[in-house]
N, C-alpha and C positions, 0 to 999 in steps of 0.2 A: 450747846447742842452737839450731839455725837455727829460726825461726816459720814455721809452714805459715799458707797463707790457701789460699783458693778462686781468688780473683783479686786482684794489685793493681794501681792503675790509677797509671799514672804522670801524674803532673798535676792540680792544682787547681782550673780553671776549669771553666766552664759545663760544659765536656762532659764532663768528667773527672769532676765533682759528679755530673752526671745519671747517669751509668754506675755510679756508685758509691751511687748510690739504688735502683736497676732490681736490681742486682744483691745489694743488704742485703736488700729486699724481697722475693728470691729465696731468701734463705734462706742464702747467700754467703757465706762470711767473707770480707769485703771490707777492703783497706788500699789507703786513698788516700795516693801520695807527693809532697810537695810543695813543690819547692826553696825559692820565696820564701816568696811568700804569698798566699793564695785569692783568687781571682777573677780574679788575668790580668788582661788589658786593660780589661775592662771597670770594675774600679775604678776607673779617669780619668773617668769617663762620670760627670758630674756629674745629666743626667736622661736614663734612657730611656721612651722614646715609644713603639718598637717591636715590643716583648715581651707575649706576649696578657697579660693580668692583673697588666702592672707593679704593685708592691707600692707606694701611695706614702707618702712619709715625713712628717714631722713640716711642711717646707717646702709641703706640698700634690705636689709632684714626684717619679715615681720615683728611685731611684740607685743607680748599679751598685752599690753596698758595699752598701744594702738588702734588693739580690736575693740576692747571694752570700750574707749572710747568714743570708736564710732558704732557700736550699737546703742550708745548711754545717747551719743547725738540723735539716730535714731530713733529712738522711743520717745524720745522729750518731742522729737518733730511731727510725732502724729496726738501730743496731748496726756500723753500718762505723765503721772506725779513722781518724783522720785524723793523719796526723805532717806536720806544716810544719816548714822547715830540712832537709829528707832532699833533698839532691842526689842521683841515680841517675848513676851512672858505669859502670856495667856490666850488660850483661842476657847469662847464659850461655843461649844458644838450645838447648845438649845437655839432653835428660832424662835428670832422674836419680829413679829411681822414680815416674815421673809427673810431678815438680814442674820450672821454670825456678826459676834463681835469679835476684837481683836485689840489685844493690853498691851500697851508698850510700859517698859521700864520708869518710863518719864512720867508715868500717868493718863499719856495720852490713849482715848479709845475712839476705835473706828470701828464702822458697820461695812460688811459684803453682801451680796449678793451668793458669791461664794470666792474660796481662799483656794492659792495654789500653796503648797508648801514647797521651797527650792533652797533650805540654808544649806544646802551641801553637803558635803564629807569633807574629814581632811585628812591626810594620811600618819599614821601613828609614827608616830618620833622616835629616835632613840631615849633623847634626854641627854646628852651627855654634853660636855661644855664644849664650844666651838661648832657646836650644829649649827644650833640657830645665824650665826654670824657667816656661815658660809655658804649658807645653800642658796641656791643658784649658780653658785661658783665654785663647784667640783660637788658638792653634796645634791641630788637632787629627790625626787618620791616618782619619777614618769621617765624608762626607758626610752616610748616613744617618743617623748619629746624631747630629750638633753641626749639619746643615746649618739648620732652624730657627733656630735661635739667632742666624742673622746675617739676619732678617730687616731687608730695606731697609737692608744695609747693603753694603760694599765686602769680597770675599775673594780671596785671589788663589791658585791652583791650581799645585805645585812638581810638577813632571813633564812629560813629554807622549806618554806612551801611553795603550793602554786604557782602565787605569783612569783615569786624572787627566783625560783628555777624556769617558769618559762621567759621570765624578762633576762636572766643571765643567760640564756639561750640566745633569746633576739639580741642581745649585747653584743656578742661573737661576731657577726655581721660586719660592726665597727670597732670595737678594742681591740689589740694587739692579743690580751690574757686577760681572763675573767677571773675572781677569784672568788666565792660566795664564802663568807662569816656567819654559824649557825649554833647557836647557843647550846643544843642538844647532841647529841652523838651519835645520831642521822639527818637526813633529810624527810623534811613528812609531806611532801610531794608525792604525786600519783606515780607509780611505777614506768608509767608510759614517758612523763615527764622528765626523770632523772635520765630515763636513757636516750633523749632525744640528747639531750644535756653532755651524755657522756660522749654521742658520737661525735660532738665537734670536735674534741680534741685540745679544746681551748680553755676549756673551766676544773680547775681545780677548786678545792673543798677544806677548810679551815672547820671543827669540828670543834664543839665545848666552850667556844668562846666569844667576847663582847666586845662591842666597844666604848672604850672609855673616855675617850675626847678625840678630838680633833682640829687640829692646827693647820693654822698658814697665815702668809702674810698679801689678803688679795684672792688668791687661789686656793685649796685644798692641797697641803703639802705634806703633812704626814699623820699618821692617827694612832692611836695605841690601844690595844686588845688585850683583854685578859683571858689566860685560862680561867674556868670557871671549877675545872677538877683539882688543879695545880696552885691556881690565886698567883701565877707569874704575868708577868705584864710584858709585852714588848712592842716595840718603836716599829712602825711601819714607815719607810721614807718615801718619796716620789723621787722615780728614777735620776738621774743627775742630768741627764741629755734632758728628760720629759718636762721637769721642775714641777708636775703637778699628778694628780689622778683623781680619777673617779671614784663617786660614795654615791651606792645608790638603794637605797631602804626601801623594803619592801615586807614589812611587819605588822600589814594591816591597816586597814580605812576606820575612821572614827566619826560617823554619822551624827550630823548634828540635830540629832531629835529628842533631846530631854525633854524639851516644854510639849510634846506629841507623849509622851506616857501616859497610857491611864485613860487616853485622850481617840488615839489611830492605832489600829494593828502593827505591831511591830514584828521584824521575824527575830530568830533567833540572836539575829549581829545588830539585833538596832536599827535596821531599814523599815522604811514604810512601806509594808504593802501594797500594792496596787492593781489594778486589772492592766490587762492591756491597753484601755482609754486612759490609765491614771488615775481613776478615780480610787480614792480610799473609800473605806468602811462606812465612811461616814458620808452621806450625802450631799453633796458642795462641795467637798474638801478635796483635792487634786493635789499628785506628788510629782514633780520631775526634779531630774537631772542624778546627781551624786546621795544620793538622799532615799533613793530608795535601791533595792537590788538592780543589780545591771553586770553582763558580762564586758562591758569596757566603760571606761571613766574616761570620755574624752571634750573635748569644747563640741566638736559636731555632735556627736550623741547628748550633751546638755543640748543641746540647742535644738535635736530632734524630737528632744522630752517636751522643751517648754513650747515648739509649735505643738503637738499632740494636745499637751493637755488644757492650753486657751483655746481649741477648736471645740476641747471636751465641755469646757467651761460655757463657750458659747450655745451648745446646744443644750447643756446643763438649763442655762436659764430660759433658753426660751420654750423648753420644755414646759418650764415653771413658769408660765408670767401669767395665770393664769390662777393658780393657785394663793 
């Protein structure tokens, strides 16, 4: 027999946890489903600074796994389920007696009431060798969060729109020299942008080129870029006093909404639609946090998403209990 819940929330992190607290608290049968594993991005996040009453650890420093932690403690203490390793592959948008269903990878199916969608974004990569292996440790994808860290030091900004010129903006705050790497032979930032940019004084502009690995041993130590008009390559080192720098990409969000195709309004980039409540297109279905459009990608803003949209949820159903 298939399991009925009230609601499940697809996804792990920040807003997917909050929603699934709002709504145990509610009195909910809540299942949270969660492909990897809890917390999403912010796990990399070795301190955050930003989040009112960071919890801090043992180090004197908040930490993403700290927080996640004790919101995972949280939610288990008022009664929601949590399954990690449940890939969702399928969400039937037909009711059948009231409930959605919902496919995991495994075979397993489950009944809602109604779904919140929360698998997040993640931020587009470079790809190149030595990423993966250092980020958190001179490589990171969130100014706000990692830009401290390079206080008086050298970072250099992979992009050149929006975001990557107003985050090399707020970098100058704390680097010593900001330096943005931009594949093209402009910047395609908004004109207001680049000159905020230019009146620091502190950002210079690498034009045509990429990068192509990055090395260190521990830390982020040097990287190597290619002309892209030229095909020349050259050795970026970290200062000899510094022994490190900054890498910080800024080339776009990649929204995890495949299995929503065909399924929820998407807009142009991939995000889910939503009202102001969060409700999708579809009736029952609710979006928060990374996952749908939003002018900042932070843990409070996930987490203002996914109380919003279990409040939605809640009145969602009791709308319907009648029906």
């Amino acid at each position: 027999m298939t399991e009925q819940y009230d609601v499940i929330v697809i996804g792990g992190g920040p807003a997917g946890l909050t929603a699934a607290l709002y709504n145990s608290r509610a009195r909910l049968k809540t299942l949270v489903l969660e492909r990897e594993k809890l917390g999403g991005q912010i796990m990399s996040t070795h301190e955050i600074a930003n989040f009112p009453g960071s919890i801090l650890g043992e180090s004197g420093e908040p930490s993403g796994s700290e927080l996640i932690a004790r919101m995972v403690e949280q939610v288990k203490k008022y009664g929601a389920t949590i399954e990690v390793g449940k890939e969702v592959i399928e969400i039937d948008v037909t009711q059948k007696e009231g409930y959605r269903r919902v496919r995991c990878q495994d075979g397993t199916l489950y009944q809602a009431k109604a779904v919140i969608a929360a698998n997040g974004a993640v931020p587009r990569k470079i790809g190149c060798p030595g990423e993966a292996a250092l980020q958190g440790k001179g490589v990171s994808y969130c100014a706000t969060c990692d830009g401290a860290f390079f206080e008086d030091l050298e970072v250099y900004v992979i992009g050149g729109g929006n975001s990557a010129v107003e985050e090399a903006t707020f970098l100058t705050n704390f680097a010593r020299k900001v330096t943005i790497i931009q594949n093209l032979g402009y910047l395609t930032a908004e004109a207001i942008a680049i000159e905020q940019a230019e009146k620091t004084g502190k950002i210079d502009v690498i034009y045509h080129s990429v990068v192509e690995k990055i090395s260190g041993d521990g830390l982020v130590e040097s990287m190597v870029i290619r002309n892209t008009e030229t095909n020349e390559s050259r050795v970026i080192e970290a200062d000899e006093e510094d022994g490190t720098f900054g890498i910080f990409v800024f080339i776009g969000y990649q929204p995890k909404t495949a299995i929503y195709e065909n399924v929820l309004d998407l807009n142009q980039w991939g995000y889910i639609e939503t009202t102001d409540n969060l409700a999708t297109n579809i009736p029952g279905i609710f979006a928060a946090g990374d996952i749908r459009p939003k002018l900042l990608r932070q843990v409070v803003t996930a987490a203002g998403d996914g109380a919003t949209a279990a409040f939605a949820v809640q009145r969602y159903i009791e709308e319907n209990k009648s029906k």
